[in-house]
C-alpha positions, 0 to 999 in steps of 0.5 A: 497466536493461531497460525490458520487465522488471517493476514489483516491489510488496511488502505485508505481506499482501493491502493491496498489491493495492489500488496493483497494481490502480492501477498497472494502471490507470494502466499497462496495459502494464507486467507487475508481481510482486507479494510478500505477506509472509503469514506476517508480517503485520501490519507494524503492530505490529513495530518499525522495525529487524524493518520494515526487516529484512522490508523488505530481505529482500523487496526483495534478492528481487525484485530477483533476479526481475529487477524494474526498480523496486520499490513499496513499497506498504505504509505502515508499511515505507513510514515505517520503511524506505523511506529505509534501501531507497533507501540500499541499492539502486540502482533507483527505490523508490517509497513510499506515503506523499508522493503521498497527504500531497501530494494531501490538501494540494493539496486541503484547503479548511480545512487540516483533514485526517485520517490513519488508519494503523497504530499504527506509522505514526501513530508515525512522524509520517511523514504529519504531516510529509509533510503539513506539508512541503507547508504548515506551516498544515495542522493534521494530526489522526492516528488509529491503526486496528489492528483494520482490517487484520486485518478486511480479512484475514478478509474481514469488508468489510461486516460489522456489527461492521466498521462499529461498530469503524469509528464508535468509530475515526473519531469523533474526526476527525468531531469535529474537522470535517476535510474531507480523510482520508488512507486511511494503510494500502493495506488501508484501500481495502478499507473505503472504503465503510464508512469513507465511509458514516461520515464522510459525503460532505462528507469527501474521501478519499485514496486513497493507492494512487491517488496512488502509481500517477501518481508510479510512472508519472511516476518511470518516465517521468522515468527512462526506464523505461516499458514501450515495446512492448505484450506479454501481462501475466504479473502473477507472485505470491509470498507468504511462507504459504499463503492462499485469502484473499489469492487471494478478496480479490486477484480481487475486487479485481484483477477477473482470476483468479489462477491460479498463487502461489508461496509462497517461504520468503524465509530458503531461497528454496525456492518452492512453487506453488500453482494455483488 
């Protein structure tokens, strides 16, 4: 396996972005290819076997990039599919789920915490169990979120109504006095602020995409396989539809341009560029 290649990260669509810009932080060094399912987005309202079919797709593709390791930087994939992904493929494969439970637990003063995700992940119970794993007493109060990922999509970060469906949300984790929330989808960072402003300072909130970066690194690391020579980043994007969106909200996020994207039709493999 060459140490030099690239990280391989996958999404549903723009949430991904948010353990790319960790991942960057935490290893500049490294070059990334990044893959936006837009055309399939969200995740969270498929079943568990349409997850793992999307999900093998996209990875037997950034494996013929010649990716050394693949994140899985979707939490919904990360529940349905990511032990079906390690069975099929060899190189590290990475999910978003333990290293965020793992953190909330380390943390937890009243072993209160509170998980907001998709409705497909909340069903998994992948972060009850990820959590309590941890300690068994952590009493776990889960709530799906449906309406975040498709706000975060349109770019409605601070919009009104974005914070009104927010209260409706979250009320019921305020009302049952957790200290830790788990952000249980990687385009819940997006509303980070929101979702603080809410629930107020005295709540910690868990970054998972954070969390998922150190275990990348440590992964890598442990493996052998940490960039060794310091080159000029060529970060590459693919998405599976076209979105001006997926581009405002990656550059905001990423702080850097995104110059070139191509989208790739994954059933041909037929790319197409699209310059910005």
């Amino acid at each position: 396996m060459n140490k030099n290649a690239a990280i391989g990260i996958f999404d549903s669509g723009v949430g991904g972005l948010t353990v790319m810009a960790e991942i960057i932080k935490a290893m500049p060094d490294e070059e990334i290819i990044y893959f936006g399912d837009l055309a399939r987005t969200p995740y969270g309202s498929k079943s568990k076997e349409t997850v793992i079919k999307f999900s093998c797709e996209i990875v037997q593709f950034l494996i013929s990039q010649g990716v050394k390791a693949i994140v899985v930087a979707c939490n919904t994939a990360t529940a349905s599919s990511l032990e079906e992904l390690k069975q099929r493929f060899s190189l590290p494969i990475i999910g978003v789920i333990l290293p965020g439970a793992q953190k909330a637990a380390e943390i937890t003063q009243t072993r209160r915490i509170g998980v907001i995700a998709t409705r497909s992940t909340v069903a998994t119970g992948a972060y009850v169990k990820a959590i309590q794993l941890q300690d068994s007493e952590i009493h776990v109060i889960s709530q799906p979120c449906p309406l975040f990922v498709p706000l975060v999509e349109e770019g409605w970060l601070n919009h009104a109504a974005t914070k009104k469906i927010a209260e409706e949300y979250l009320f019921p984790l305020k009302n049952n006095k957790i200290d830790t929330l788990i952000l249980g989808c990687t385009h819940y960072p997006f509303l980070r602020n929101i979702i603080q402003a809410v629930m107020g300072n005295e709540v910690t909130l868990i970054n998972s995409a954070e969390e998922t970066a150190m275990a990348t690194k440590g992964i890598l690391f442990e493996a052998g396989l940490l960039c060794e020579m310091r080159q000029e980043r060529r970060h590459r994007f693919y998405v599976s539809d076209e979105s001006v969106r997926f581009v405002e909200l990656g550059e905001q996020f990423l702080g850097e341009k995104i110059r070139i994207i191509t989208q790739v039709d994954l059933a041909k493999e037929n790319p197409i560029c699209m310059k910005f």
